[in-house]
PDB file of N, CA, C and O in Angstrom:
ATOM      1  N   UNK A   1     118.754 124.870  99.117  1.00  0.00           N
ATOM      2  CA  UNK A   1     119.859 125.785  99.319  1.00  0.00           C
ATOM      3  C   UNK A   1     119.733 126.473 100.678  1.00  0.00           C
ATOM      4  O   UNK A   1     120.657 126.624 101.478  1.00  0.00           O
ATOM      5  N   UNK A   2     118.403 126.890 100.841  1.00  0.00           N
ATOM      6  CA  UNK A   2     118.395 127.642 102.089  1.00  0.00           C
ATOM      7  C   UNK A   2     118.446 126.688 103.610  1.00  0.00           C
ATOM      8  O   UNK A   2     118.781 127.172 104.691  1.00  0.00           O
ATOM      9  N   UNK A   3     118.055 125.322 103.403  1.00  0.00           N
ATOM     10  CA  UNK A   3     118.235 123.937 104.530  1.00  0.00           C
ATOM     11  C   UNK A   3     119.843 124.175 104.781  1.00  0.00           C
ATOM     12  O   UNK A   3     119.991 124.830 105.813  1.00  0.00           O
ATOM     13  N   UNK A   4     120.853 123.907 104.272  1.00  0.00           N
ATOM     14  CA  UNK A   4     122.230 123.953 104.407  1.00  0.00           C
ATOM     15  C   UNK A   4     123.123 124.442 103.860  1.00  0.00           C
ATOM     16  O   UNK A   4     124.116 124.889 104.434  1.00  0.00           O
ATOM     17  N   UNK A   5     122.846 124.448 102.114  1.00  0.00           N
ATOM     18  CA  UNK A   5     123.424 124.867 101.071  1.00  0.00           C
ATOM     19  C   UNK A   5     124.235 126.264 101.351  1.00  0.00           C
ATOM     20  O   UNK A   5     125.457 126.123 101.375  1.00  0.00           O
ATOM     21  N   UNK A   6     123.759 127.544 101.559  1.00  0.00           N
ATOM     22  CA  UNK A   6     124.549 128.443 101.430  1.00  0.00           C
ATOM     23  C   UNK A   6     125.682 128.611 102.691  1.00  0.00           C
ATOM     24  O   UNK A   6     126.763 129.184 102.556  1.00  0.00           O
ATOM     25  N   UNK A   7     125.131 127.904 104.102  1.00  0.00           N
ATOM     26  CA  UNK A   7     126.057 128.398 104.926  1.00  0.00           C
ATOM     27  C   UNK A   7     126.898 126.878 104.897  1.00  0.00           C
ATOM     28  O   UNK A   7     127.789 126.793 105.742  1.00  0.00           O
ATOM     29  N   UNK A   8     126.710 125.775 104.078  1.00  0.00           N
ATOM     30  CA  UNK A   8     127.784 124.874 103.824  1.00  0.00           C
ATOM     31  C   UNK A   8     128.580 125.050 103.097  1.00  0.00           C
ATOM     32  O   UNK A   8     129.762 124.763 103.284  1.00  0.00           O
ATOM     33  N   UNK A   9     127.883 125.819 101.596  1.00  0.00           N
ATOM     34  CA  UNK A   9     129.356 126.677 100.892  1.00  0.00           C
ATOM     35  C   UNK A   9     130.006 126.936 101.339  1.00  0.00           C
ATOM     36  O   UNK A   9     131.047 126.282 101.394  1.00  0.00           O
ATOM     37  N   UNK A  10     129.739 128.643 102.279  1.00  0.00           N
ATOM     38  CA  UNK A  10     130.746 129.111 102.954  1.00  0.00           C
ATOM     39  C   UNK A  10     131.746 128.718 103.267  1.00  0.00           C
ATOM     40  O   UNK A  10     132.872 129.031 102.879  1.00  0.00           O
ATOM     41  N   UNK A  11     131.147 127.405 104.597  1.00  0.00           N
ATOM     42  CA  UNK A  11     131.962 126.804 105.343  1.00  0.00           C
ATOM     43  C   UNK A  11     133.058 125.950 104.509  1.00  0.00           C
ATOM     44  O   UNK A  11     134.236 125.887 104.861  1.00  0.00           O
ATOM     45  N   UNK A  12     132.578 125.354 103.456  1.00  0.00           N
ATOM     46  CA  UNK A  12     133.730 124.453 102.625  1.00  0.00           C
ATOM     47  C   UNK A  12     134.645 125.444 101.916  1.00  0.00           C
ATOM     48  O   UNK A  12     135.624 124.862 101.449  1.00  0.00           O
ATOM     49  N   UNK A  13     134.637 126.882 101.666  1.00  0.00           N
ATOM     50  CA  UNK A  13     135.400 127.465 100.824  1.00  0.00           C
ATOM     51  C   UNK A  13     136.651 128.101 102.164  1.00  0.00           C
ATOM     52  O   UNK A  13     137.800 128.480 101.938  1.00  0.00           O
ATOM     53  N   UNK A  14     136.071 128.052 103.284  1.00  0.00           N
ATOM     54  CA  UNK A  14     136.733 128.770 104.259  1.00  0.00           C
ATOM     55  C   UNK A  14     137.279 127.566 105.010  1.00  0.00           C
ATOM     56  O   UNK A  14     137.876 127.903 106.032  1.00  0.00           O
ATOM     57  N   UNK A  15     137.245 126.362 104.808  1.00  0.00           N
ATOM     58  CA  UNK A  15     137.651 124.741 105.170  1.00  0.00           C
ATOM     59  C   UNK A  15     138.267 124.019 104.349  1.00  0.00           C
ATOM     60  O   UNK A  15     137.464 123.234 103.844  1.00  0.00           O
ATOM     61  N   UNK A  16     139.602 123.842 103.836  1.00  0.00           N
ATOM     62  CA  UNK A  16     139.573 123.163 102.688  1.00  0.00           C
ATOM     63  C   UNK A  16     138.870 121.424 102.973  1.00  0.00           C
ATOM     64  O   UNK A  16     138.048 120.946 102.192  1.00  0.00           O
ATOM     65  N   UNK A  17     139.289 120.807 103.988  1.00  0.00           N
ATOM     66  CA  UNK A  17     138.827 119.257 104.398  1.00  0.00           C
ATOM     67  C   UNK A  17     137.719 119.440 103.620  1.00  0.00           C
ATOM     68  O   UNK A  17     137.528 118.799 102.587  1.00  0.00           O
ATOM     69  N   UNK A  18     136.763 120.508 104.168  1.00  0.00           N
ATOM     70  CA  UNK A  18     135.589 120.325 104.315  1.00  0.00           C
ATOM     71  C   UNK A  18     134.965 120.800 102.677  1.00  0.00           C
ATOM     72  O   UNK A  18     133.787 120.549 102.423  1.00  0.00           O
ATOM     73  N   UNK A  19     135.706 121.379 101.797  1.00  0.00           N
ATOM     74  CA  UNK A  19     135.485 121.576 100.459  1.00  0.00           C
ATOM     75  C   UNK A  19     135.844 119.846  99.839  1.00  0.00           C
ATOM     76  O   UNK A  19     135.041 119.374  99.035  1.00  0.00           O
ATOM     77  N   UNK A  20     137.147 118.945 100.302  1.00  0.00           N
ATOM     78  CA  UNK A  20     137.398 118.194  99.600  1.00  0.00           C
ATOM     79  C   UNK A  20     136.205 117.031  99.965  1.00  0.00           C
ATOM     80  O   UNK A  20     135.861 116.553  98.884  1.00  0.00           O
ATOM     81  N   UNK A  21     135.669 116.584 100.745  1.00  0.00           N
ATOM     82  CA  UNK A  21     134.297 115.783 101.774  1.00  0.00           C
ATOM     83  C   UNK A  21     132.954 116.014 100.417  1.00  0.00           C
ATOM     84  O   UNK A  21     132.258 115.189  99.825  1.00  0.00           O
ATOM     85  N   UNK A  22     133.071 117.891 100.312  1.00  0.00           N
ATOM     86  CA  UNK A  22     132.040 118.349  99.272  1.00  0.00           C
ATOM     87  C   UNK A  22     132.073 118.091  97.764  1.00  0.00           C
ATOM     88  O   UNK A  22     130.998 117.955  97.180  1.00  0.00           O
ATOM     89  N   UNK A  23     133.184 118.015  97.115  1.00  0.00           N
ATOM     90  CA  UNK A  23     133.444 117.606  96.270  1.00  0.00           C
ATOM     91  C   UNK A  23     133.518 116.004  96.106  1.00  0.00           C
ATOM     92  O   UNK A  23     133.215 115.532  95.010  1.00  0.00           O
ATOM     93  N   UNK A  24     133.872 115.234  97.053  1.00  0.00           N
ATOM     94  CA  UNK A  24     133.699 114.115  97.171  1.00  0.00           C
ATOM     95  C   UNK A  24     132.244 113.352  96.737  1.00  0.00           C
ATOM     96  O   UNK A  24     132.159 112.444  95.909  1.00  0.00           O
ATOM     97  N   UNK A  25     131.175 113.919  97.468  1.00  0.00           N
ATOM     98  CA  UNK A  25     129.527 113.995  97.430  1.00  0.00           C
ATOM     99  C   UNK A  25     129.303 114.495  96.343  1.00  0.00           C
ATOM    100  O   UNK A  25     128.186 114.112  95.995  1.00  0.00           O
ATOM    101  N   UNK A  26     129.940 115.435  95.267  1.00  0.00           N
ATOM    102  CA  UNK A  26     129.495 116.004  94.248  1.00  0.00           C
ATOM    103  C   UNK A  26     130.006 114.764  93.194  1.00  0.00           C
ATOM    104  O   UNK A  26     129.304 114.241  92.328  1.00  0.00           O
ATOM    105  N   UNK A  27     130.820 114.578  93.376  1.00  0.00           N
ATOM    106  CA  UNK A  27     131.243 113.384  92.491  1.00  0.00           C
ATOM    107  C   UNK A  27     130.396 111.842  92.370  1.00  0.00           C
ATOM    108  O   UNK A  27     130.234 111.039  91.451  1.00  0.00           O
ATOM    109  N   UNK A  28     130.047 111.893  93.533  1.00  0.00           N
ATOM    110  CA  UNK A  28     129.216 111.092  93.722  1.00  0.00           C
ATOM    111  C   UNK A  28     128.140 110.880  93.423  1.00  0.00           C
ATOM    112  O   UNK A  28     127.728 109.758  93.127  1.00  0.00           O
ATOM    113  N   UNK A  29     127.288 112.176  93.441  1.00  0.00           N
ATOM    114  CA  UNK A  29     125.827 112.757  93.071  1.00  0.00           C
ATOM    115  C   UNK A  29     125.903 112.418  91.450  1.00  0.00           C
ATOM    116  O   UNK A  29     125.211 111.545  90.926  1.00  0.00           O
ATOM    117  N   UNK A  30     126.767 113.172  90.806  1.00  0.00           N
ATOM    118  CA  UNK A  30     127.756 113.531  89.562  1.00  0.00           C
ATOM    119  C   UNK A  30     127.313 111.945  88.930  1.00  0.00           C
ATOM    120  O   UNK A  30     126.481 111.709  88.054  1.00  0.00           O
ATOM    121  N   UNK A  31     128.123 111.030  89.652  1.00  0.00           N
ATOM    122  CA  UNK A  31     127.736 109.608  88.908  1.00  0.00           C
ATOM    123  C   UNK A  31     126.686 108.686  89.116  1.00  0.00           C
ATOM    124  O   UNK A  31     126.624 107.602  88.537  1.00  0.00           O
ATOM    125  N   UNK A  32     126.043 109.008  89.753  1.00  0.00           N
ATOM    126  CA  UNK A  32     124.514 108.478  90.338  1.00  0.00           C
ATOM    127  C   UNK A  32     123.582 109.015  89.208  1.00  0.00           C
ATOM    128  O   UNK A  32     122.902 108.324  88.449  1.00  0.00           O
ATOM    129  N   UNK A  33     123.676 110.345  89.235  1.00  0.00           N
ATOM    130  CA  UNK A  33     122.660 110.872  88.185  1.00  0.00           C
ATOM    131  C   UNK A  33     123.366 110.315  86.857  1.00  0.00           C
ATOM    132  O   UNK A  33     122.704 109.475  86.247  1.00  0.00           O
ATOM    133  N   UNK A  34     123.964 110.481  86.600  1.00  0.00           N
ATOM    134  CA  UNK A  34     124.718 109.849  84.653  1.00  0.00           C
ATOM    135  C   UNK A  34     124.238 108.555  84.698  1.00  0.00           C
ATOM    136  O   UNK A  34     123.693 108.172  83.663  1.00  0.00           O
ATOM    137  N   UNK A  35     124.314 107.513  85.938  1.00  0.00           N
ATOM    138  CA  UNK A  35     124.268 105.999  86.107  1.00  0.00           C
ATOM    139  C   UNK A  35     122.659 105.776  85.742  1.00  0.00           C
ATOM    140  O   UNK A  35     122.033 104.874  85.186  1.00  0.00           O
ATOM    141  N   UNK A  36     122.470 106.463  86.061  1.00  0.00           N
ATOM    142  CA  UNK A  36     120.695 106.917  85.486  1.00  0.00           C
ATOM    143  C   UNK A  36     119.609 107.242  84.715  1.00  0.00           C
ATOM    144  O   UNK A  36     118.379 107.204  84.751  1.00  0.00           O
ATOM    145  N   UNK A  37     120.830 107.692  83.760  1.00  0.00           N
ATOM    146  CA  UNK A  37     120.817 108.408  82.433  1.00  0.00           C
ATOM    147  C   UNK A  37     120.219 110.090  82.562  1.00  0.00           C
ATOM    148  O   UNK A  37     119.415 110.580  81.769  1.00  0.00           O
ATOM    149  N   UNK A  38     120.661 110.616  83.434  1.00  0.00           N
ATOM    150  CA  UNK A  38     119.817 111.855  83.831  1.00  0.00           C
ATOM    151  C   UNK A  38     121.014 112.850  83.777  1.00  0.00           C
ATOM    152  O   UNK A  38     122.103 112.325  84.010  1.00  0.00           O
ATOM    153  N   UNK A  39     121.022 113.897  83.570  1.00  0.00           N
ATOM    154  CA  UNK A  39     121.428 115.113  83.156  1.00  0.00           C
ATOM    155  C   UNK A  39     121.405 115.562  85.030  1.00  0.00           C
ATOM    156  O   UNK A  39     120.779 115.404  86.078  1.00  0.00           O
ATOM    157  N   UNK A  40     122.420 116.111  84.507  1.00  0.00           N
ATOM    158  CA  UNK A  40     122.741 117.029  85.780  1.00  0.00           C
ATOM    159  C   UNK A  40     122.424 118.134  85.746  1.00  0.00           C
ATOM    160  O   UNK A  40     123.239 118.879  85.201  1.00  0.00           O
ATOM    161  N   UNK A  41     121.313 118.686  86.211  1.00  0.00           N
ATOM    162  CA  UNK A  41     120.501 119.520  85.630  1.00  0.00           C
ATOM    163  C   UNK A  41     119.544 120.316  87.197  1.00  0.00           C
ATOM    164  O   UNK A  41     119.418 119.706  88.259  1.00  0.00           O
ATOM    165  N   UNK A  42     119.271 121.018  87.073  1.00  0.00           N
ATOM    166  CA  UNK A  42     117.604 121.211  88.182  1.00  0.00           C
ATOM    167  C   UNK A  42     116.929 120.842  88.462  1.00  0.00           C
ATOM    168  O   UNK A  42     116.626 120.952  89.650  1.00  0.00           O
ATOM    169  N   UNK A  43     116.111 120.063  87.517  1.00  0.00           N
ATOM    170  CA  UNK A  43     115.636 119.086  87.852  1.00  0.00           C
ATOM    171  C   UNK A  43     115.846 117.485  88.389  1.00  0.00           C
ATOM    172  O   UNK A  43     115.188 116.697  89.068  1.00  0.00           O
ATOM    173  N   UNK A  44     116.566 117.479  87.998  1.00  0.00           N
ATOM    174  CA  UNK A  44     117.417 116.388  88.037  1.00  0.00           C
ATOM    175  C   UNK A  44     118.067 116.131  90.041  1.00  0.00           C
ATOM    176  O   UNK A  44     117.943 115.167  90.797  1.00  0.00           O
ATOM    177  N   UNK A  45     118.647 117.344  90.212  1.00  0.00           N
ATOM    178  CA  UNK A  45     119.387 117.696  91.482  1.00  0.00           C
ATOM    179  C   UNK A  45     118.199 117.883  92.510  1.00  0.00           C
ATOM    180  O   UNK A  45     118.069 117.437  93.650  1.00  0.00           O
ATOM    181  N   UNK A  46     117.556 118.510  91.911  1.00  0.00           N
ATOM    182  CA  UNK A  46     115.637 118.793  93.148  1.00  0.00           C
ATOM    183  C   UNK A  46     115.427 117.480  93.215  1.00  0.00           C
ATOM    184  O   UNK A  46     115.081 116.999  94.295  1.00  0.00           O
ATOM    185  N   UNK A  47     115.530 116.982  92.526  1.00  0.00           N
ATOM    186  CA  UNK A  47     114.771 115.106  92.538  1.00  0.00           C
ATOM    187  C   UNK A  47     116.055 114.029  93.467  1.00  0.00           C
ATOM    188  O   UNK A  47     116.034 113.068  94.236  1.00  0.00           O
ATOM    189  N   UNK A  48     117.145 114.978  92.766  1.00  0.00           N
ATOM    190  CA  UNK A  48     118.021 113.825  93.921  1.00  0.00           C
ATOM    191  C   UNK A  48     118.032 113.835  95.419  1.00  0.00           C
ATOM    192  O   UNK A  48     118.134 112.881  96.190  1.00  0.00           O
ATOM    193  N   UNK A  49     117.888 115.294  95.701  1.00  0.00           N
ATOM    194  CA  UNK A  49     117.846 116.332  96.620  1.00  0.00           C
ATOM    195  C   UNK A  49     117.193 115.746  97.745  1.00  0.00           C
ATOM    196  O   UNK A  49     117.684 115.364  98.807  1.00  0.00           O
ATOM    197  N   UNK A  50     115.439 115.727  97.156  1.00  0.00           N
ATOM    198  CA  UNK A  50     114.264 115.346  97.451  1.00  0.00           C
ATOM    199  C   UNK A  50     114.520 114.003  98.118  1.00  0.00           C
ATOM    200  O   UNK A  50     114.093 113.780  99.251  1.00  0.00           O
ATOM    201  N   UNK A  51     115.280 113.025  97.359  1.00  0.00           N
ATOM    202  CA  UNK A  51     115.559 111.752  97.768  1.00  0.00           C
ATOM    203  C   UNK A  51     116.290 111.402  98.599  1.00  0.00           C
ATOM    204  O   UNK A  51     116.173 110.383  99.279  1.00  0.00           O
ATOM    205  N   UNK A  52     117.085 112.151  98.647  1.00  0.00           N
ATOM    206  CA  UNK A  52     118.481 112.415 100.332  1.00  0.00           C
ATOM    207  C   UNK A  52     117.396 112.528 101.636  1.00  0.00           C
ATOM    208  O   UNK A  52     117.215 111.720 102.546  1.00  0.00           O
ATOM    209  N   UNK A  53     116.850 113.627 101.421  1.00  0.00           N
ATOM    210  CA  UNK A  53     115.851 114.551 102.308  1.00  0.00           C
ATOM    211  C   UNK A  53     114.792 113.251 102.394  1.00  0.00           C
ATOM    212  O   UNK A  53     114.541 113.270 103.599  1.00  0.00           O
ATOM    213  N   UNK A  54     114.177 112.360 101.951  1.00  0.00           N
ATOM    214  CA  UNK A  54     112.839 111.483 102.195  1.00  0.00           C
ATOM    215  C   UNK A  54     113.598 110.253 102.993  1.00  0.00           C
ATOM    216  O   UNK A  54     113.086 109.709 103.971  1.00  0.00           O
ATOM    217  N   UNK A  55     114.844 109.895 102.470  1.00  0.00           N
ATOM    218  CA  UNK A  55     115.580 108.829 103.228  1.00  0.00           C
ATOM    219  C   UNK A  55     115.781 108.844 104.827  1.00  0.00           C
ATOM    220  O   UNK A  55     115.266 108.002 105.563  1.00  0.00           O
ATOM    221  N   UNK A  56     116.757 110.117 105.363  1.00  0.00           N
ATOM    222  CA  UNK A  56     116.602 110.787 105.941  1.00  0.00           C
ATOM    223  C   UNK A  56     115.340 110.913 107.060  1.00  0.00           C
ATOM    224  O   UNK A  56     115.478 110.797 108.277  1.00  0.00           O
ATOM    225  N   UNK A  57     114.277 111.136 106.457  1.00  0.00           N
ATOM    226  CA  UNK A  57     113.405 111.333 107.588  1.00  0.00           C
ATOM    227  C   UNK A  57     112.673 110.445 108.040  1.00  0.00           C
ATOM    228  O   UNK A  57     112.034 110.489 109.091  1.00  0.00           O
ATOM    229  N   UNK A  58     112.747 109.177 106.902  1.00  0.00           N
ATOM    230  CA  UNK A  58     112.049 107.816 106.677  1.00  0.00           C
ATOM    231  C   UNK A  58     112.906 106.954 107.966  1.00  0.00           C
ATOM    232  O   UNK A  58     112.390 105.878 108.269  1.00  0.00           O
ATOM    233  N   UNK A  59     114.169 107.355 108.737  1.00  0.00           N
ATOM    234  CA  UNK A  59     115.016 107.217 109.441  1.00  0.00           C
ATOM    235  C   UNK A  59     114.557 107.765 110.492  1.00  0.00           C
ATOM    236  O   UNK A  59     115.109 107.429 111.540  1.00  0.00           O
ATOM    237  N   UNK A  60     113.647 108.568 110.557  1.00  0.00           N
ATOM    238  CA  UNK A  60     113.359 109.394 111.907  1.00  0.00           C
ATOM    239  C   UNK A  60     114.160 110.504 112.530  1.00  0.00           C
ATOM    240  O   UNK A  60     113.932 110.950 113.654  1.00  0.00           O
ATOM    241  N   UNK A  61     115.216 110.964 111.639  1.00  0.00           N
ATOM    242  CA  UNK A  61     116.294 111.575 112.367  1.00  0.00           C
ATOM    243  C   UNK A  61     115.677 113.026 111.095  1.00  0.00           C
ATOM    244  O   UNK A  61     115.187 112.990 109.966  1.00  0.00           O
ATOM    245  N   UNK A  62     116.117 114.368 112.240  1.00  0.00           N
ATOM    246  CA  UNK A  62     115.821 115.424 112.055  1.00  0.00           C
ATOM    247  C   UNK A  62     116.048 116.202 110.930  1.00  0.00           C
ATOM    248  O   UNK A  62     117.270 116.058 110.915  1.00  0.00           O
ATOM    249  N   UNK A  63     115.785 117.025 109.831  1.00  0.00           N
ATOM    250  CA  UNK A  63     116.524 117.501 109.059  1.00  0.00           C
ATOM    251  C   UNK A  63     117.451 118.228 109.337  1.00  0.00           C
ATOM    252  O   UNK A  63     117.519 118.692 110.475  1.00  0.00           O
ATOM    253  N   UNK A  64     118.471 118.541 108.322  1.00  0.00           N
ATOM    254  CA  UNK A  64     119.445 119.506 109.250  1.00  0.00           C
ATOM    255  C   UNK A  64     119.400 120.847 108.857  1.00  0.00           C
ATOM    256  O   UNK A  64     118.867 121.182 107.799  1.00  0.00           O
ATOM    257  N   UNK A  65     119.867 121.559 109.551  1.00  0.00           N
ATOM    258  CA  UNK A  65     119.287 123.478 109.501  1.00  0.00           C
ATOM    259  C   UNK A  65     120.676 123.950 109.619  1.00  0.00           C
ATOM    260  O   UNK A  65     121.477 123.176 110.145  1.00  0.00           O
ATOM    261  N   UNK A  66     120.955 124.727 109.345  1.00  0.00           N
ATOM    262  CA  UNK A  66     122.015 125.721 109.675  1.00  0.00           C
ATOM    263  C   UNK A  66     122.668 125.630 111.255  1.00  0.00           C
ATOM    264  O   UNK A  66     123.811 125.368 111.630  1.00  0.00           O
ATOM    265  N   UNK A  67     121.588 125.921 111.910  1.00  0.00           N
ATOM    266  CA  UNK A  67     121.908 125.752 113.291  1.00  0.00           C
ATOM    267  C   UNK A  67     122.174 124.501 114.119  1.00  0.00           C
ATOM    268  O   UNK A  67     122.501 124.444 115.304  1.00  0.00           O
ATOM    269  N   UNK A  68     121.949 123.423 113.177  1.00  0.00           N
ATOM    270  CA  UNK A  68     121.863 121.856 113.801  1.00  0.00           C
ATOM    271  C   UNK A  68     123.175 121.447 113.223  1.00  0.00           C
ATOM    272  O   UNK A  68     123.705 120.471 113.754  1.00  0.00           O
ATOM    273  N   UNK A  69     123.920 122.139 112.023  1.00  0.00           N
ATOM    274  CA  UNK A  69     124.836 121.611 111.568  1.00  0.00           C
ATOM    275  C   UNK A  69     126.263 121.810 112.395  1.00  0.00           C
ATOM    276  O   UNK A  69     126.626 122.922 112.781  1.00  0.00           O
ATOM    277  N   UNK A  70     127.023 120.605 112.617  1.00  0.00           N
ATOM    278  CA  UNK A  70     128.738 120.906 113.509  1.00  0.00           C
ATOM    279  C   UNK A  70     129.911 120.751 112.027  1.00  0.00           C
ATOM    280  O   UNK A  70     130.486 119.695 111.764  1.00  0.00           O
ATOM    281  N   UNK A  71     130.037 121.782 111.373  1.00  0.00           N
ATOM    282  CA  UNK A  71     130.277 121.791 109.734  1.00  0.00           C
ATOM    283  C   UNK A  71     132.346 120.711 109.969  1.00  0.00           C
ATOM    284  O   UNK A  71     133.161 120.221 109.187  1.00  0.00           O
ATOM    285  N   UNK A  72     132.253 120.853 111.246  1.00  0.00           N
ATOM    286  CA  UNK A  72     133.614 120.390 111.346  1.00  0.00           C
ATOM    287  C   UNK A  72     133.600 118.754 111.872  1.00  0.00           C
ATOM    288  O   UNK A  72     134.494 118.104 112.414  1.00  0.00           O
ATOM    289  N   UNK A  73     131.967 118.299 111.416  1.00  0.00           N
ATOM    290  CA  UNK A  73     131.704 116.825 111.519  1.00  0.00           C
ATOM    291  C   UNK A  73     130.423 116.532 111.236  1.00  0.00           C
ATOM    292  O   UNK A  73     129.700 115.579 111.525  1.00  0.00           O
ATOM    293  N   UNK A  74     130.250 117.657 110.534  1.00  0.00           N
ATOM    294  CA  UNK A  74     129.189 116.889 109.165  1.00  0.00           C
ATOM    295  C   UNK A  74     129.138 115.676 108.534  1.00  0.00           C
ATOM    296  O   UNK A  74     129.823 114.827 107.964  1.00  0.00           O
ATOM    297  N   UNK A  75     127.900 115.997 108.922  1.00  0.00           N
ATOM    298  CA  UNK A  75     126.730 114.028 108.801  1.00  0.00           C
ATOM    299  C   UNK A  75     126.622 113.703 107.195  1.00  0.00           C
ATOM    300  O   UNK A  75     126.337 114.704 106.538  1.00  0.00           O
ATOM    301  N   UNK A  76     126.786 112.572 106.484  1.00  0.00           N
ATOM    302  CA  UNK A  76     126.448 112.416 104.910  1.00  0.00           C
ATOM    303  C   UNK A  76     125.525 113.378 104.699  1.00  0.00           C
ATOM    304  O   UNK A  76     125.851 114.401 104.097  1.00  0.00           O
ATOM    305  N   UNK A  77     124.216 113.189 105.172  1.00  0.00           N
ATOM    306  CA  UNK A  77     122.956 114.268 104.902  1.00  0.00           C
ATOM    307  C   UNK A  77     123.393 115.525 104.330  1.00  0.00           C
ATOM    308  O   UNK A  77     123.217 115.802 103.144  1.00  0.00           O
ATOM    309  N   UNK A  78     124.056 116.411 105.300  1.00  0.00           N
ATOM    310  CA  UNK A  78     124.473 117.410 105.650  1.00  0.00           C
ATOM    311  C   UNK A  78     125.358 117.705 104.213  1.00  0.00           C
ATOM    312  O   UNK A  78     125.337 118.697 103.484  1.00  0.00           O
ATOM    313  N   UNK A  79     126.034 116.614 104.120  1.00  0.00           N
ATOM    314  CA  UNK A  79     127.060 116.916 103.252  1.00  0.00           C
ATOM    315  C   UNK A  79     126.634 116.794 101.657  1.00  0.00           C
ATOM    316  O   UNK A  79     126.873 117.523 100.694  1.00  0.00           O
ATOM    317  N   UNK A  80     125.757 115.315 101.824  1.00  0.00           N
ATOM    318  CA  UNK A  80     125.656 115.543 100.423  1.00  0.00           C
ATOM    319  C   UNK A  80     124.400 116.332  99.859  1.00  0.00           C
ATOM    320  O   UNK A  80     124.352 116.174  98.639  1.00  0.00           O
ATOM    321  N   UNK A  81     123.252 117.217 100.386  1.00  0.00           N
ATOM    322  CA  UNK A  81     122.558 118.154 100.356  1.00  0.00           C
ATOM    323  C   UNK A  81     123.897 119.377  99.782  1.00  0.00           C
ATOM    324  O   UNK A  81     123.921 119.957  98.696  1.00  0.00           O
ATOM    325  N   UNK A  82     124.583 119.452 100.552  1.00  0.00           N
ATOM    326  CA  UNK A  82     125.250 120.757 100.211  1.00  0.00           C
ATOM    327  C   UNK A  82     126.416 120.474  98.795  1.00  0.00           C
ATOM    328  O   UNK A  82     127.347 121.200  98.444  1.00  0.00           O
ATOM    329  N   UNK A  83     125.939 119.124  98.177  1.00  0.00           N
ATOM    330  CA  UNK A  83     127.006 119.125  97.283  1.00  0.00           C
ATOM    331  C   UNK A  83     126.242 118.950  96.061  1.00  0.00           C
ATOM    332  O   UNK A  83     126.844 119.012  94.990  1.00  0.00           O
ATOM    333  N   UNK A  84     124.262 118.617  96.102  1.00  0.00           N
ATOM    334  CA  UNK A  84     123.645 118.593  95.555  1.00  0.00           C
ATOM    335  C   UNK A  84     123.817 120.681  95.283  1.00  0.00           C
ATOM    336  O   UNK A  84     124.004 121.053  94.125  1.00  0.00           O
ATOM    337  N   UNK A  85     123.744 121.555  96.192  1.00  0.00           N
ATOM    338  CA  UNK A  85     123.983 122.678  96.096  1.00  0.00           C
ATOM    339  C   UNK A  85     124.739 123.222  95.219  1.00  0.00           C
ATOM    340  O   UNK A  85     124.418 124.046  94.363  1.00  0.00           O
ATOM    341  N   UNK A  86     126.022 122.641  95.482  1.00  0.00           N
ATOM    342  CA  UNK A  86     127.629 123.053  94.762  1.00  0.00           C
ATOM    343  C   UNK A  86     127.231 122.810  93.153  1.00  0.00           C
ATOM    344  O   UNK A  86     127.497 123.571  92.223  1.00  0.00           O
ATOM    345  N   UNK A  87     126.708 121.876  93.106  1.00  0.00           N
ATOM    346  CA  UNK A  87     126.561 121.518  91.653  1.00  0.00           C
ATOM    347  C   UNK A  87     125.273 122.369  90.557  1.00  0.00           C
ATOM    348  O   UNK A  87     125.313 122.812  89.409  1.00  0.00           O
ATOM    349  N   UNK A  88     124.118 122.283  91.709  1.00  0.00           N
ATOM    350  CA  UNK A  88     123.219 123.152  91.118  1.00  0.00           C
ATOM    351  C   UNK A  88     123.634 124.603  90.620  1.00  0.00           C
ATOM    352  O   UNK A  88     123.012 125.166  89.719  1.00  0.00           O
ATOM    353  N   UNK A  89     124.675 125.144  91.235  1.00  0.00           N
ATOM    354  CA  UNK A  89     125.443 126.353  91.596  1.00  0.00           C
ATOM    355  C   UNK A  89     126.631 126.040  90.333  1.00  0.00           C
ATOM    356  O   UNK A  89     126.522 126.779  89.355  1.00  0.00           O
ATOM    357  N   UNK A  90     127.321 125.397  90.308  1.00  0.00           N
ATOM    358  CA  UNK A  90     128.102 124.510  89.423  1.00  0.00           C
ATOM    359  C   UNK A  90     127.552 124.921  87.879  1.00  0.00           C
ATOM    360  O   UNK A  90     128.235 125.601  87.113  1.00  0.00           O
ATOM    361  N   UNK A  91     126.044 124.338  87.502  1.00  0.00           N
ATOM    362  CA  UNK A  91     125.414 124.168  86.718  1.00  0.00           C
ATOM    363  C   UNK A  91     124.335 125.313  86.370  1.00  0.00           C
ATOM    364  O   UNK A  91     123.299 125.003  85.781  1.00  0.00           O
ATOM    365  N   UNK A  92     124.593 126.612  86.738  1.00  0.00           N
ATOM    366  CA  UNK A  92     123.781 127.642  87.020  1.00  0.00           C
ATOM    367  C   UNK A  92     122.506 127.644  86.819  1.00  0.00           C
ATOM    368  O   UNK A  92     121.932 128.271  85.929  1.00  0.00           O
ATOM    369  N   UNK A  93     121.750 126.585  88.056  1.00  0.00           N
ATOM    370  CA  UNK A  93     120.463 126.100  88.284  1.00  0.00           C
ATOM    371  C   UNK A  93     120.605 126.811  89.667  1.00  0.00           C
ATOM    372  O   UNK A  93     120.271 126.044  90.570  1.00  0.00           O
ATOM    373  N   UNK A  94     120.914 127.776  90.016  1.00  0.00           N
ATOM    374  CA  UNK A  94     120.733 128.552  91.248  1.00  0.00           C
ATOM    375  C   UNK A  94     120.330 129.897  90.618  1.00  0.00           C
ATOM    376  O   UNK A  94     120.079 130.865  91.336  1.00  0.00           O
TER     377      UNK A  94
END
């Protein structure tokens, strides 16, 4: 949450594009975890989370921070971290 999550909220509630992109990734997350048989849950979302974030760096490319993010051309990473968020938040695992 604190990598992108809260200031990507923001930005998607004050963006609609950028809420519909988030919801998009949540839907996505949403059927990945069920396809899995896994509960959408805290644990569940830390573990998917985790797996965005290991891909990602296994790529060599930087994590993203608040300050690295251009929220008006946000990277998958970027996006679907913050929709792993929405949902944890969603699912009052925040």
């Amino acid at each position: 949450m604190a990598m992108v999550g809260v200031d990507g909220l923001v930005e998607a509630l004050a963006q609609p594009f950028l809420l519909a992109k988030v919801d998009q990734h949540a839907a996505a997350v949403r059927e990945s975890l069920t396809a899995a048989g896994k509960p959408v849950d805290a644990i569940s979302l830390a573990g998917y989370a985790r797996s965005v974030i290991a891909v990602h760096q296994r790529h060599g490319r930087p994590l993203p921070t608040p300050e690295s993010v251009d929220w008006s051309a946000a990277d998958w990473t970027a996006l679907r971290l913050v929709a792993v968020c929405h949902l944890a938040d969603a699912a009052g695992a925040l």
